[in-house]
C-alpha positions as CSV (number, residue, x, y, z in Angstrom):
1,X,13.2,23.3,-4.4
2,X,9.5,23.6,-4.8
3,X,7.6,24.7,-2.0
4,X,5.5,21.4,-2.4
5,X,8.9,19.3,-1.8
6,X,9.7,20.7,1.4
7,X,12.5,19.4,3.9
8,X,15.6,18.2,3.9
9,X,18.1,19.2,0.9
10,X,19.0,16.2,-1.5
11,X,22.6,15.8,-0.4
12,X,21.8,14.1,2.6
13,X,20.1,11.6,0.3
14,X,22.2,9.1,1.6
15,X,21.3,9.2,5.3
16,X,17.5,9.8,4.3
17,X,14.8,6.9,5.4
18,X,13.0,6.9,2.3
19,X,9.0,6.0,2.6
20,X,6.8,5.8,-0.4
21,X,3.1,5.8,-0.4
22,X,0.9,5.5,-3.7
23,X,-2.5,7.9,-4.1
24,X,-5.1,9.8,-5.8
25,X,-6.8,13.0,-4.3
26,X,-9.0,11.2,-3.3
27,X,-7.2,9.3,-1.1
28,X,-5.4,12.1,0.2
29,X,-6.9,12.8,3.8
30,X,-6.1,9.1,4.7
31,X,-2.4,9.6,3.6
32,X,-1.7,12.5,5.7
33,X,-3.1,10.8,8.5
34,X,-1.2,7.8,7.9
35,X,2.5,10.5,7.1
36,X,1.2,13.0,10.4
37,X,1.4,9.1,12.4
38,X,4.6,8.1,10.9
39,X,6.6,11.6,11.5
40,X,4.5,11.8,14.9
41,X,6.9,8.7,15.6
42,X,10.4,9.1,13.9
43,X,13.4,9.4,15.6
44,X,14.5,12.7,15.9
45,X,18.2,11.9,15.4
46,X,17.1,10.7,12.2
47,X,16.1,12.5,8.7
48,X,12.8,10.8,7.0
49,X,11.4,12.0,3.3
50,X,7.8,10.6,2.3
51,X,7.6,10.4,-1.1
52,X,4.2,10.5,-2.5
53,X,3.2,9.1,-6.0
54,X,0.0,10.2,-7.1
55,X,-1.6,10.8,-10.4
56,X,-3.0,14.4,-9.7
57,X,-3.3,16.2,-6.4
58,X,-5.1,19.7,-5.8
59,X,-3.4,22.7,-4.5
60,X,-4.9,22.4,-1.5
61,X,-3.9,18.9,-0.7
62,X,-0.4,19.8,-1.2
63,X,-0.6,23.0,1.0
64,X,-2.3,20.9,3.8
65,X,0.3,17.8,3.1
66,X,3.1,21.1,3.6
67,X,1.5,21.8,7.0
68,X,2.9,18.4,8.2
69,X,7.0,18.4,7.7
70,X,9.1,18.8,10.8
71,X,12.7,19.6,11.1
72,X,13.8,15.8,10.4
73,X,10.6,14.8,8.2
74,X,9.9,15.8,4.7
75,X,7.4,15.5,2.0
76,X,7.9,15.0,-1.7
77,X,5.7,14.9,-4.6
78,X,5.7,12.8,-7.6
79,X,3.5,12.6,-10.2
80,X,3.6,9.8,-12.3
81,X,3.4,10.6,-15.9
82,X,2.8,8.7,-19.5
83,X,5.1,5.2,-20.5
84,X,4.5,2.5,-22.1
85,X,4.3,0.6,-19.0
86,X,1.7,2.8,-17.3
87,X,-0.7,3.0,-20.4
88,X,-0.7,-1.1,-20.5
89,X,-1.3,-1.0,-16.7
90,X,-4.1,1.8,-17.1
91,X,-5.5,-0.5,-20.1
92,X,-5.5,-3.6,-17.9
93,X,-7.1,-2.0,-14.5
94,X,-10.1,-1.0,-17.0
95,X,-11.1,-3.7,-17.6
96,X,-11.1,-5.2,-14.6
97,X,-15.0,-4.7,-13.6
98,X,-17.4,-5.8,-10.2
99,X,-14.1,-4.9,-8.0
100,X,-15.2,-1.8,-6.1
101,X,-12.9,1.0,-5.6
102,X,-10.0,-1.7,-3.7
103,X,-8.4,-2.8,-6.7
104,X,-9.7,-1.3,-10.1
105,X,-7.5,2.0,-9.9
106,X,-3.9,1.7,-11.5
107,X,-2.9,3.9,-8.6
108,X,-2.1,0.6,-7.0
109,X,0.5,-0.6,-9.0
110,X,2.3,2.6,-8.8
111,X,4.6,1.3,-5.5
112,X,6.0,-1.1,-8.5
113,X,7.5,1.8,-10.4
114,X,9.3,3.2,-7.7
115,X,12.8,1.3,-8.5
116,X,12.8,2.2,-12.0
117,X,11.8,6.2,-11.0
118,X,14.5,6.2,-7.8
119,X,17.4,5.0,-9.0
120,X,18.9,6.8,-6.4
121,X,17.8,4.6,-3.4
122,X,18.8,0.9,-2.7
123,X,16.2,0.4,-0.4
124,X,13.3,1.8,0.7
125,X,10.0,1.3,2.6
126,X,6.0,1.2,1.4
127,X,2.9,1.7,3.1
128,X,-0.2,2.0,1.9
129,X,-2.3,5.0,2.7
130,X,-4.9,3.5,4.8
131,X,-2.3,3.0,7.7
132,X,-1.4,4.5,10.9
133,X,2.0,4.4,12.8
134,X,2.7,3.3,16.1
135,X,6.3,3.4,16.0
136,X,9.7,4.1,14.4
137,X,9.5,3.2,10.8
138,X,13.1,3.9,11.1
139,X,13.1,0.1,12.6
140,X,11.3,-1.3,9.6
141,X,13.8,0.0,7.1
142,X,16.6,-1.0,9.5
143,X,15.8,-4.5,8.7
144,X,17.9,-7.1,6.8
145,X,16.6,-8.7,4.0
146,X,19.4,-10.9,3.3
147,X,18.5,-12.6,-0.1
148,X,15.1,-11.6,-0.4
149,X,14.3,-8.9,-2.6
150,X,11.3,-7.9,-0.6
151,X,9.7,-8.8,3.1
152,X,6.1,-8.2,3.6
153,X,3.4,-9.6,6.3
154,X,1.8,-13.2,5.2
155,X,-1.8,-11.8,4.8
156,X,-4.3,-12.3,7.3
157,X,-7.4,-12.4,5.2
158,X,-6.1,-15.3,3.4
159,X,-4.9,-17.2,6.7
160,X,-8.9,-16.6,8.4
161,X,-10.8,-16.4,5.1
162,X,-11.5,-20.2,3.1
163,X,-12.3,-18.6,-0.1
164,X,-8.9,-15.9,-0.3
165,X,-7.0,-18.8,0.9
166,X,-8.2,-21.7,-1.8
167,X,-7.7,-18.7,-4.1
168,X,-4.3,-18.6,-3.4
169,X,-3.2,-21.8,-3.4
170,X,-5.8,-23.3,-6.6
171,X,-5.4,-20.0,-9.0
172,X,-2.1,-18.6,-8.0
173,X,-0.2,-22.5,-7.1
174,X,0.9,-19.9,-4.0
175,X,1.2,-21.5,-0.6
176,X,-1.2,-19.7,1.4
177,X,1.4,-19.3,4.1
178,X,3.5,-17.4,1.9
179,X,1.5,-15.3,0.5
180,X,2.0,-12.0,1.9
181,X,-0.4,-8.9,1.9
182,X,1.9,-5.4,0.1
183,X,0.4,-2.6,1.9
184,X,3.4,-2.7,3.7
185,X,6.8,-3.5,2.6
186,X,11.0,-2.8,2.9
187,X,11.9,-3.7,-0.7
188,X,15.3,-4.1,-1.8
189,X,14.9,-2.0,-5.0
190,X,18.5,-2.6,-6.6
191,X,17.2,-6.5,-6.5
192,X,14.2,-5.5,-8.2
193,X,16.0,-3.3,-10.7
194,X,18.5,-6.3,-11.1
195,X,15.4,-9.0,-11.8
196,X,13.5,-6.6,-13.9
197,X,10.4,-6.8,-11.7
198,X,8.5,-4.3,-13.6
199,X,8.5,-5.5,-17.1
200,X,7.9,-8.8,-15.8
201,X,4.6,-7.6,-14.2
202,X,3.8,-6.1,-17.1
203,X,4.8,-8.8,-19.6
204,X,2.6,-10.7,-17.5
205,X,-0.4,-8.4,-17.5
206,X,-0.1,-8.5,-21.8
207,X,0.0,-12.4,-21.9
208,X,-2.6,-13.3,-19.2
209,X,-5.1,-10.7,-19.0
210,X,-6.0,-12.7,-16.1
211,X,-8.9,-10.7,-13.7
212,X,-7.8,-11.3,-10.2
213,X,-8.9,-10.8,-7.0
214,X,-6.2,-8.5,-6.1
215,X,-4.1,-7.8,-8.9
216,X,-0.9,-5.7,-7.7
217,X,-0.7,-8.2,-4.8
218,X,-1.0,-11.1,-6.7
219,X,1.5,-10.4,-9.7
220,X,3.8,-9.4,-6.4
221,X,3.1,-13.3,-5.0
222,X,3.8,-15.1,-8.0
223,X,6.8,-13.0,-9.4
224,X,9.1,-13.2,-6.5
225,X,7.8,-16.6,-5.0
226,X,10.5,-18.2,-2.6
227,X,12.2,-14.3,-2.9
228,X,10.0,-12.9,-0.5
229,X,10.6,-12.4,3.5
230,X,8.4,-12.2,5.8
231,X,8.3,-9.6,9.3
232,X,5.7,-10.2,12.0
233,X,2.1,-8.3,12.3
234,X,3.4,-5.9,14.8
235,X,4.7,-4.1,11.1
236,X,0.8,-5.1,9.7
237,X,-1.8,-5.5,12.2
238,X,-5.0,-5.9,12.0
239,X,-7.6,-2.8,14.1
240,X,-8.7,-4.4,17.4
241,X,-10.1,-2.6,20.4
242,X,-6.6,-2.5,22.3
243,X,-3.2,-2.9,20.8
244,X,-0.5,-4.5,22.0
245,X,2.5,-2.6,22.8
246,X,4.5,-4.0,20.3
247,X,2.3,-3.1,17.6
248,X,4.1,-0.8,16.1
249,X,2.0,-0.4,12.5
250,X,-1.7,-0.4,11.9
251,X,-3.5,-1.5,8.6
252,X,-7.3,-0.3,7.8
253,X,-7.3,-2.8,5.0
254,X,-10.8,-3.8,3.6
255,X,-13.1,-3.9,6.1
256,X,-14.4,-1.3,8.7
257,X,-12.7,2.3,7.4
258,X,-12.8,4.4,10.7
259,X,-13.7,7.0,8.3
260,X,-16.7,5.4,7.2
261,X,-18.2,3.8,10.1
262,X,-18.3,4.7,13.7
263,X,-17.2,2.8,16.9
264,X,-14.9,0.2,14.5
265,X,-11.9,-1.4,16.3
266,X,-8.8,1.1,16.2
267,X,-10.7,4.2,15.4
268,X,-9.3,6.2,18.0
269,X,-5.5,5.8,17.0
270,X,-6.9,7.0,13.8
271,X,-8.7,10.0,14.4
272,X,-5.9,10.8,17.0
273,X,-3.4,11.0,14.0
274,X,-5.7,12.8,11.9
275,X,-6.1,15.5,14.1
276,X,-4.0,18.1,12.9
277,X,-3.7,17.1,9.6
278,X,-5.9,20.2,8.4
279,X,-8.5,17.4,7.0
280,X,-10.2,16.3,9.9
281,X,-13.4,18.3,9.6
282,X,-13.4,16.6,5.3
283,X,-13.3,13.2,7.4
284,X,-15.8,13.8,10.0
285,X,-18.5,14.7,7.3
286,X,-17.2,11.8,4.9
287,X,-17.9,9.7,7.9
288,X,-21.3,11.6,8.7
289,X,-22.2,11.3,4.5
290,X,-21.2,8.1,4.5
291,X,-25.2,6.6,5.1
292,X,-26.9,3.1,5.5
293,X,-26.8,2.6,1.7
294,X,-23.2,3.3,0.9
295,X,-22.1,0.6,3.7
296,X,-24.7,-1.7,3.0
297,X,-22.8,-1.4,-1.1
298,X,-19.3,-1.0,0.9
299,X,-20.5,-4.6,2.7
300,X,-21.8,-6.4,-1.0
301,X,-18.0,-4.9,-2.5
302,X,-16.5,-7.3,0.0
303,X,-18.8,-9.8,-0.7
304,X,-18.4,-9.6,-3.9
305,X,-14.5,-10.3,-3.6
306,X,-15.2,-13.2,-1.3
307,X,-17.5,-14.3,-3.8
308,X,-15.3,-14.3,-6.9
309,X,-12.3,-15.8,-4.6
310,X,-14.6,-18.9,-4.5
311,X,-15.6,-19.0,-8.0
312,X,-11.9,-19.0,-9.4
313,X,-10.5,-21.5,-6.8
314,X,-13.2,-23.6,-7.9
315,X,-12.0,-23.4,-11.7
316,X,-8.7,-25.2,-10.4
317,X,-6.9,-23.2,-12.9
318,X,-3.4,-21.6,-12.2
319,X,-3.9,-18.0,-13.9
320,X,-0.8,-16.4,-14.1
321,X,2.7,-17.8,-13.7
322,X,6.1,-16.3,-13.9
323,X,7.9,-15.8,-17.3
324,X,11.1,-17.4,-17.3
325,X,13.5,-15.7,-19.4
């Protein structure tokens, strides 16, 4: 075994909680945060492998990543290469402009190529890189999904926000309270071998072409629409100053990176788990570099998506829909 997939051997496969997560290098020091959190938390009776898909990490990212695997908790790498399906998803992402760095990057519909690359698990859990555990994910995976082929959160930001949520329900024909936010999910992958999920997305993405406001999670909405579950937020929550002790999973999604501004809701769980991770010190000056006019463009990026989430509802137009075969 490489010394960059370091753990536990592969025939305990079978008793292995598998957790992926989707990056670039760049998103690196929030992942190992996010894995130092989640192995910080396992059960020690248990064996865990993290599984990271990534399109390119340095050597010194996977030393530091190496630094983090315990007894019961390992790290994998996988890089994910050249397909057909990956050059029309690259193809599609670059065109997509005005998005910011949240959604133009093909690294986020990486999670949707994990059933077709691990045909050797039958379920398995996501989270996105910009979270921080606060308990077991051992729990999370435990879950049924009964007929669902995935279970997810419903998202917040379209339950509070006008604009997401007449987005949702004018552009997608998704009721807003079922629309669910995939930064975190236990997906059923045989079901999503079985329905073919990611030649759907991507027969989709050739068709439509449509530009959405969040792509990955969107194609996820209206592909598996009534075939979805849903958990509570204590698997998804939202950074607040104090956490419930039944939080158990916390989500820097959009707004308010720790790592970009200071005294944000949540922050100290945060740098708590990134202590140790051997890429504190590159966060503490990406926080320090991180200046008046980079989070007065972070604030217009947001905006900007708010914005466009207005302008498409408004165009009462249903923009992509399911291809029946």
């Amino acid at each position: 075994m490489s010394i960059f997939n370091t753990g536990l051997p592969i025939n305990k496969l079978t008793k292995v909680v598998p957790v992926f997560i989707t990056i670039n290098n760049d998103y690196a020091p929030y992942a190992a945060a996010a894995i130092h959190s989640l192995f910080q938390h396992s059960d020690k009776k248990r064996y865990y492998r993290v599984i990271i898909l990534h399109d390119g990490l340095s050597f010194a990212s996977r030393l530091r990543f190496r630094s983090l695997v315990t007894k019961n908790c390992a790290i994998q790498f996988k890089k994910i290469t050249n397909s057909l399906y990956l050059r029309i998803v690259i193809k599609y992402v670059a065109k997509r402009k005005g998005m910011g760095d949240f959604f133009s990057k093909a690294v986020y519909f990486y999670r949707f190529f994990i059933p077709l690359l691990f045909p050797r698990y039958e379920k398995a859990v996501y989270i996105d890189s910009d979270t921080i555990l606060r308990g077991d994910i051992g729990e999370l995976f435990d879950m049924e999904l009964g007929e669902n082929v995935v279970m997810a959160m419903v998202d917040p930001k379209v339950e509070t926000i006008k604009e997401f949520r007449d987005y949702v329900e004018k552009a997608l024909g998704v009721p807003h309270k079922e629309y669910v936010n995939d930064g975190v999910m236990l997906m059923d992958l045989r079901k999503m071998r079985k329905c073919k999920y990611l030649s759907s997305m991507v027969e989709m993405i050739k068709k439509y072409d449509a530009d959405l406001v969040a792509p990955d999670q969107d194609y996820l909405n209206v592909i598996l629409r009534g075939q979805i579950g849903h958990f509570g937020s204590e698997w998804n929550a939202e950074p607040t100053a104090e956490f419930d002790k039944k939080v158990k999973l916390v989500h820097f999604n959009l707004f308010n990176k720790p790592w970009h501004y200071k005294n944000v809701p949540g922050e100290k769980i945060f740098w708590n788990a990134a202590k140790g991770t051997g890429f504190y010190g590159d966060l503490k000056r990406q926080q320090e570099a991180f200046d008046d006019t980079k989070q007065k463009s972070d604030q217009e990026k947001v905006g900007a998506l708010i914005e466009k989430a207005a302008i498409l509802a408004k165009n009462n137009k249903i923009l992509i829909k399911k291809i029946e075969k």
